[in-house]
N, C-alpha and C positions, 0 to 999 in steps of 0.2 A: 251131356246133361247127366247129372247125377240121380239116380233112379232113390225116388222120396220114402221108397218104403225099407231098402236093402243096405244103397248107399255105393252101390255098384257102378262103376264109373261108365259103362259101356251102355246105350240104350240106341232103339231106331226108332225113326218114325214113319208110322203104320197107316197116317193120312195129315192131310196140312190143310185147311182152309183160310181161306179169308173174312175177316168178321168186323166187325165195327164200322162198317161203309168203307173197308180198305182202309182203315187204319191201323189195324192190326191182323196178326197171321194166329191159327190157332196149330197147332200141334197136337196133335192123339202119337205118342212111345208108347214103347213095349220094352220093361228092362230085359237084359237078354241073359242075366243069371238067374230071378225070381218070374219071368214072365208076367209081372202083373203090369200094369196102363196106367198113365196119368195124361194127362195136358198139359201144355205150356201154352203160354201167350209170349207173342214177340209185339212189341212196339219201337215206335221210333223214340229215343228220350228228346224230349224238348229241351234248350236249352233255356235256363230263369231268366223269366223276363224281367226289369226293374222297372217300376212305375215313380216316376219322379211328381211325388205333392208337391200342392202349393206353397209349402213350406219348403220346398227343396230336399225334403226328406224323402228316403227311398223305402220302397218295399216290396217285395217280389210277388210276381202280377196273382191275383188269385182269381181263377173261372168262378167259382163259387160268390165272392163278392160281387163279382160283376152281374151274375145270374138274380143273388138278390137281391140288387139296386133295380134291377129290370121287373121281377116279380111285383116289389112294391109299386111302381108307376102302372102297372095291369094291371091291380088289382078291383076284381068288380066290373072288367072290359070283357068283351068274345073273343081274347085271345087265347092260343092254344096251349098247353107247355111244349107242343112239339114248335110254334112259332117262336116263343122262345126260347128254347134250345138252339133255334137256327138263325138267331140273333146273335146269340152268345157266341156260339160255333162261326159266324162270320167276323163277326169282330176281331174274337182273338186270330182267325186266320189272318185278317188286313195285318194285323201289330207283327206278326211273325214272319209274314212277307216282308213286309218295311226293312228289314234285317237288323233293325238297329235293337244293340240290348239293353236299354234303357227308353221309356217311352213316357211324354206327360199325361198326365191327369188330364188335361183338357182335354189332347189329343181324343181318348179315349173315349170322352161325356159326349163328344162331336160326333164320334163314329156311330154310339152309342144314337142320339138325339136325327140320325141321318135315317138311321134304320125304322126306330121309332114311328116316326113323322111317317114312312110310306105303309106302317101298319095300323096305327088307331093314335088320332091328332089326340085325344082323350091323355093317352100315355105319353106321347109326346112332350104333351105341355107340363104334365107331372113332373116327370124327369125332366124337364127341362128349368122347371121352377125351383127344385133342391139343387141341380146341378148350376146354374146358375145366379141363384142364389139371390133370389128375385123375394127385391127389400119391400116391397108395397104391390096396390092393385094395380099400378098405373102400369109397371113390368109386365104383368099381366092381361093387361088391355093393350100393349104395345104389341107384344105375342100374339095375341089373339088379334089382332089388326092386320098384321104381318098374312097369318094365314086365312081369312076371310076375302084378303085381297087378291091372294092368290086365286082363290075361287072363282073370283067375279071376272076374269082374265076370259 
């Protein structure tokens, strides 16, 4: 590791932790011509993932999008940002497991609408109603039929 202050090609490192839930490794070096300290972060690189639209068009998967399609369906609910963070964080883990590098749309609004559903039916039906793309109230009284029945089980 090239020491960020010198440019000194030689450095050790002085301690290493684990940080991000184990997803990544921290570093504390010591360059060993100027002795001063930095950090490094190690992660794993992901490989991009392709999200194939409904149009057949691709674009590479973005956490960020997906976080706020989820934010809007919460919105005005008691969910947590740490609840959704660990929505987001499971999803994209299912897609990356799958191994495949290309993944559809729907795929996703499913995994998405699965998680949903066992945290607040409120957001569920939200997301479910842009995601699905729910032309009238009847769509919506069909949904809401769907999970009332449930109940009564």
């Amino acid at each position: 590791m090239i020491c960020p202050f010198c440019a000194h090609k030689v450095t050790k490192v002085v301690d290493k932790r684990e940080g991000s839930g184990g997803k990544t490794t921290r570093r504390r070096r010591a360059c060993l011509k100027c002795g001063r300290r930095f950090t490094t972060f190690e992660r794993v690189e992901a490989l991009d993932l392709l999200v194939v639209k409904k149009d057949s068009k691709r674009e590479i998967f973005d956490r960020g999008k997906l976080r706020s399609g989820i934010i809007k369906s919460c919105e005005k609910r008691p969910i947590s940002a740490e609840d959704i963070e660990k929505i987001v964080d499971e999803v994209e883990a299912n897609l990356r497991k799958s191994g495949a590098s290309e993944i559809s749309s729907k795929e996703i609004g499913e995994l998405v609408i699965k998680k949903l559903k066992k945290v607040d039916e409120i957001a569920y039906i939200r997301f479910a109603s842009v995601y699905r793309q729910f032309a009238d109230i009847s769509d919506f009284e069909n949904e809401l039929s769907k999970l009332s029945s449930k109940f009564k089980r």
